[in-house]
C-alpha positions in Angstrom: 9.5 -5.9 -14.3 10.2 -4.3 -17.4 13.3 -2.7 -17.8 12.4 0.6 -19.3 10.0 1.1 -16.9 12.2 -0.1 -14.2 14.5 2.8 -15.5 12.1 5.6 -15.7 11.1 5.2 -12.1 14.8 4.9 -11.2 15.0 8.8 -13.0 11.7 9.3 -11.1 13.1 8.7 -7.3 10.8 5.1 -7.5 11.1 1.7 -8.2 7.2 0.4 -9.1 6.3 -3.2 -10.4 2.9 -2.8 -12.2 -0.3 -3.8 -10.1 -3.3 -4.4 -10.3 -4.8 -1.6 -10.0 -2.7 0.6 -12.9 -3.9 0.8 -16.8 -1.5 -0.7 -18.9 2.4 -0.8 -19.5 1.5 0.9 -22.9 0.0 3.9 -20.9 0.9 6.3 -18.5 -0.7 7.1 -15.0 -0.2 8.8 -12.0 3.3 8.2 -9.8 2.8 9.9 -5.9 5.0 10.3 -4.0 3.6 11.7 -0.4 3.9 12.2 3.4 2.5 13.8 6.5 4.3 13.7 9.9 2.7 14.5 13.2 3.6 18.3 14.0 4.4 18.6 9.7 3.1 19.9 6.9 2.0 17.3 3.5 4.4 17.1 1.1 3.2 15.9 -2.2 5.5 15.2 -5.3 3.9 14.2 -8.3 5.3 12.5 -12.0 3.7 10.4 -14.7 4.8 7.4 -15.8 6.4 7.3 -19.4 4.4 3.8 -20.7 6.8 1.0 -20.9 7.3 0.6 -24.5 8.2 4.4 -25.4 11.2 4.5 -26.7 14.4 5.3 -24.5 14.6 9.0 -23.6 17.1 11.2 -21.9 16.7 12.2 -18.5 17.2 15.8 -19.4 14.0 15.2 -21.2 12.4 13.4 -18.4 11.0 16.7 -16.3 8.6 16.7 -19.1 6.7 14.1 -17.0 6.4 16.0 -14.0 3.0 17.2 -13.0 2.9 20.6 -12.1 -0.5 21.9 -12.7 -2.8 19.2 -10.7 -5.5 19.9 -8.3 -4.4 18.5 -4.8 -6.2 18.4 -1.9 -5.8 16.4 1.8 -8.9 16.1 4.3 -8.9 14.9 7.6 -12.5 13.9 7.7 -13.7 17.7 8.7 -11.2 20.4 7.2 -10.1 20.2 3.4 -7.4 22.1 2.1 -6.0 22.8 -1.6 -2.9 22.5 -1.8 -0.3 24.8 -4.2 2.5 23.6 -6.3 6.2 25.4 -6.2 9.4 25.1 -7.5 10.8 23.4 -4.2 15.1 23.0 -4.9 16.3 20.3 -2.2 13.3 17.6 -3.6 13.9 15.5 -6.4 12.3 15.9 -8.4 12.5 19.9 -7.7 8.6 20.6 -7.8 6.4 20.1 -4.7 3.0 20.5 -3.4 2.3 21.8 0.0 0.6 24.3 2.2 1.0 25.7 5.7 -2.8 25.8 6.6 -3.1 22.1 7.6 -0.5 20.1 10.1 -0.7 16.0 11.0 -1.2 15.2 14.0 -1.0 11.8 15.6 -3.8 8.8 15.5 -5.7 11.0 12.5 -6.1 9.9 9.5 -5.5 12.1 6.3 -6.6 11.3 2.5 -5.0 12.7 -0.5 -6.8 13.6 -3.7 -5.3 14.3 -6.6 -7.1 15.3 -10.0 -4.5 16.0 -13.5 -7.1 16.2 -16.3 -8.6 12.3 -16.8 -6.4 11.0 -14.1 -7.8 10.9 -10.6 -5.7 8.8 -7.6 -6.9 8.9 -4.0 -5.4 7.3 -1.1 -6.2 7.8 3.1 -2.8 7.1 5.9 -2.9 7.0 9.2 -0.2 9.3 11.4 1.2 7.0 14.6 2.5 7.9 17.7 5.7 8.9 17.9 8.4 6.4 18.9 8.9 6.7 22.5 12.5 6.1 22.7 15.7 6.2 20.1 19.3 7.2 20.5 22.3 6.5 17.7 25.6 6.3 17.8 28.6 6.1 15.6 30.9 3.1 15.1 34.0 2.1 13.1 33.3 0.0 10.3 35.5 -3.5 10.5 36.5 -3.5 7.4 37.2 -0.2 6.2 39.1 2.6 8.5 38.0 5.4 6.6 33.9 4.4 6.9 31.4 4.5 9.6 28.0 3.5 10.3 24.9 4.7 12.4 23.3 2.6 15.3 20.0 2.5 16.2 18.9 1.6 19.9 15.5 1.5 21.0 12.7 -0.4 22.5 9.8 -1.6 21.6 6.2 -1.7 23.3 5.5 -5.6 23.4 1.4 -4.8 23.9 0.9 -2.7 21.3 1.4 -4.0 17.2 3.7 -1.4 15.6 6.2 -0.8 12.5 8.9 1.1 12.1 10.4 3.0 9.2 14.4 4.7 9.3 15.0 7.8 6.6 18.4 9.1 6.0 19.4 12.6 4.6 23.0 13.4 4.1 23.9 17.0 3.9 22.7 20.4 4.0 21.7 20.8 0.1 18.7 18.7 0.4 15.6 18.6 2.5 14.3 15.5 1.2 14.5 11.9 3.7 15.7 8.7 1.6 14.0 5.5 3.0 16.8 3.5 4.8 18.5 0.7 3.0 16.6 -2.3 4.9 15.3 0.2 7.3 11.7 -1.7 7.4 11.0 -3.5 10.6 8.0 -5.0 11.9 7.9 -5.2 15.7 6.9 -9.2 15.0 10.9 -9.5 15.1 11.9 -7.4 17.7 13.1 -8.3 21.2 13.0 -6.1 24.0 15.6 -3.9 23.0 16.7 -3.5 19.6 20.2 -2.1 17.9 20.3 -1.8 14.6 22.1 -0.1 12.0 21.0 2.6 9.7 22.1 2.6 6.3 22.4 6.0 4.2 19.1 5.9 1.3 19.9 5.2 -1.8 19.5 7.8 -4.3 19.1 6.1 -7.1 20.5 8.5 -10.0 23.2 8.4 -7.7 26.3 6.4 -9.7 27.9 4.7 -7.2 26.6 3.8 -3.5 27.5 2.5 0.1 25.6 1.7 2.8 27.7 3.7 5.2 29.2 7.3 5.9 32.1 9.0 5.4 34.1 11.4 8.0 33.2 14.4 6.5 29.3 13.4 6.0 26.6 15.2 8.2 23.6 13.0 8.6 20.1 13.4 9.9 18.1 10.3 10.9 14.5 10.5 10.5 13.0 7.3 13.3 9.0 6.7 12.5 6.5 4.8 13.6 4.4 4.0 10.3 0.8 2.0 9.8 0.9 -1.3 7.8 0.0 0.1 4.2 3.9 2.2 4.7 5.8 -0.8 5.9 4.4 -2.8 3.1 5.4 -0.1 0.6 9.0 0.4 1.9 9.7 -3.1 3.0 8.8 -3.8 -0.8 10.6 -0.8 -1.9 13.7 -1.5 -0.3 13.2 -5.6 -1.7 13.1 -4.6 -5.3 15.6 -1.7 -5.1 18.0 -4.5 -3.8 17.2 -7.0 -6.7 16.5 -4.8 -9.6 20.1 -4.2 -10.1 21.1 -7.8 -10.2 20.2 -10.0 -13.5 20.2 -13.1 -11.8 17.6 -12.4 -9.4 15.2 -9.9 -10.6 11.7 -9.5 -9.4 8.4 -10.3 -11.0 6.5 -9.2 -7.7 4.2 -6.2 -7.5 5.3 -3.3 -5.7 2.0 -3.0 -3.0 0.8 0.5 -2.8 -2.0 2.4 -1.3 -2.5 4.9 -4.1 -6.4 4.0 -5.9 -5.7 5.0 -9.3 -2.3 5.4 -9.6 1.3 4.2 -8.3 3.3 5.3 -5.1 2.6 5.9 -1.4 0.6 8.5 0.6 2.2 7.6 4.3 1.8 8.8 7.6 4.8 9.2 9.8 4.9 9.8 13.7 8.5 10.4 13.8 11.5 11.4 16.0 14.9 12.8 14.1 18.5 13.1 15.2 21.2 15.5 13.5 24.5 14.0 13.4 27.8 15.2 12.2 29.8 12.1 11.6 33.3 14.0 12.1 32.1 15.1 16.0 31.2 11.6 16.7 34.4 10.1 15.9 36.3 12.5 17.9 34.2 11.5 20.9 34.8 8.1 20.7 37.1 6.5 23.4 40.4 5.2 21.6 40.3 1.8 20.6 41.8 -0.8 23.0 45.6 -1.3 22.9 46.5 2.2 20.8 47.2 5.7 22.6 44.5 8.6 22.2 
């Protein structure tokens, strides 16, 4: 992957290897960013790629790329609805597009078109069930006193193929869900009852990162079931993310997406969440063995 690429995607909220179906490093397309849970409203986020061999720019200069004046519009096979762009703070980057007149619901399908000028990308998901089970808990981490992680228990429907997606959103200034750090499963490697951790998303103009939480960190887990177009994308995502920092072992793999005519994801989520304030969990937790409460 190029490098100058890699890091306007990083300034972006993505991490996208060229494919197949883009134009050319030396020109810029489309980058989507977009969702629709059961029960929710679509979210749609849109940027353009800066071509690969601009030269370096700022990333105060960088919301020159967002795309605010597009024609967006999601059909679910019978009803077609525009949708408007706003200033959305809590999203990164802060410009949305949304509406209130159309809700997912589960086992529908819903595809996204999206017209800026000469750029057209389309793309179609499909909302899951919801996951019929999930708790979490917190634990200690072994090596660190003053860290803790999230675990995930649930189980999984041996007749039925499914995949599973974890999101992460720490605090109360944003509204936007990071995909899990290795939060991709497919049910293939699953027994009958899973646990699993659930590392905090990676924001990646963040400067420094952990995989776990802090005492003072309030955390809501977003647990969806996800068609096999979103596991691809994230279980890719979450590959590149981890090998795009290192210089030893970076990737030369495309990034698979479902967007025709651009780069990103359009994805579907049946999804269950969980609010947890890491402080209150610790507190209720039953003193270690051999120490006094």
């Amino acid at each position: 992957m190029n490098r100058i690429l890699l890091a306007l995607m990083v300034a972006l909220g993505l991490c996208l290897a060229s494919c197949d179906k883009e134009p050319g490093l030396d020109q810029s397309c489309l980058v989507v960013e977009g969702w629709i849970e059961d029960g929710g409203f679509p979210v749609v986020i849109l940027t353009q790629s800066v071509p690969a061999f601009t030269k370096y720019k700022p990333q105060d200069v960088l919301k020159d790329y967002i795309v605010r004046w597009a024609w967006v519009a999601v059909t679910d096979g019978t009803d077609t609805v525009v949708l408007t762009g706003k200033y959305a703070p809590g999203y990164f980057p802060p410009f949305i597009y949304t509406t209130s007149r159309m809700r997912g619901q589960s086992g529908k399908s819903y595809t996204l078109i999206v017209k800026n000028g000469q750029m057209q990308a389309t793309a179609t998901t499909t909302i899951p069930a919801r996951p019929s089970n999930g708790t979490f808990k917190v634990e200690p981490c072994e090596d660190n006193d003053s860290l803790y992680q999230i675990i995930a228990c649930f189980k999984d429907d041996p007749a039925t193929k499914n995949y599973y997606q974890f999101f992460t959103r720490v605090g109360l200034s944003t509204k936007q869900y990071l995909a899990s750090y290795l939060g991709s499963v497919d049910d293939a490697i699953l027994g009958p009852e899973t646990r699993m951790p659930v590392y905090r998303g990676h924001h990646m103009t963040n400067d420094s990162y952990t995989p776990y939480y802090t005492l003072h960190d309030s955390v809501s887990v977003k647990f969806a079931q996800v068609d096999e177009a979103a596991y691809q994308f994230w279980d890719g995502y979450t590959k590149l993310l981890s090998l795009s920092g290192n210089l030893f072992l970076s990737s030369h793999s495309s990034l698979l997406t479902n967007i025709d005519g651009g780069m990103g994801y359009w994805c579907g989520y049946g999804a269950i969440t969980a609010d947890i304030v890491i402080a209150d969990s610790v507190k209720a937790m039953p003193p270690a063995a051999g120490k006094r409460p």
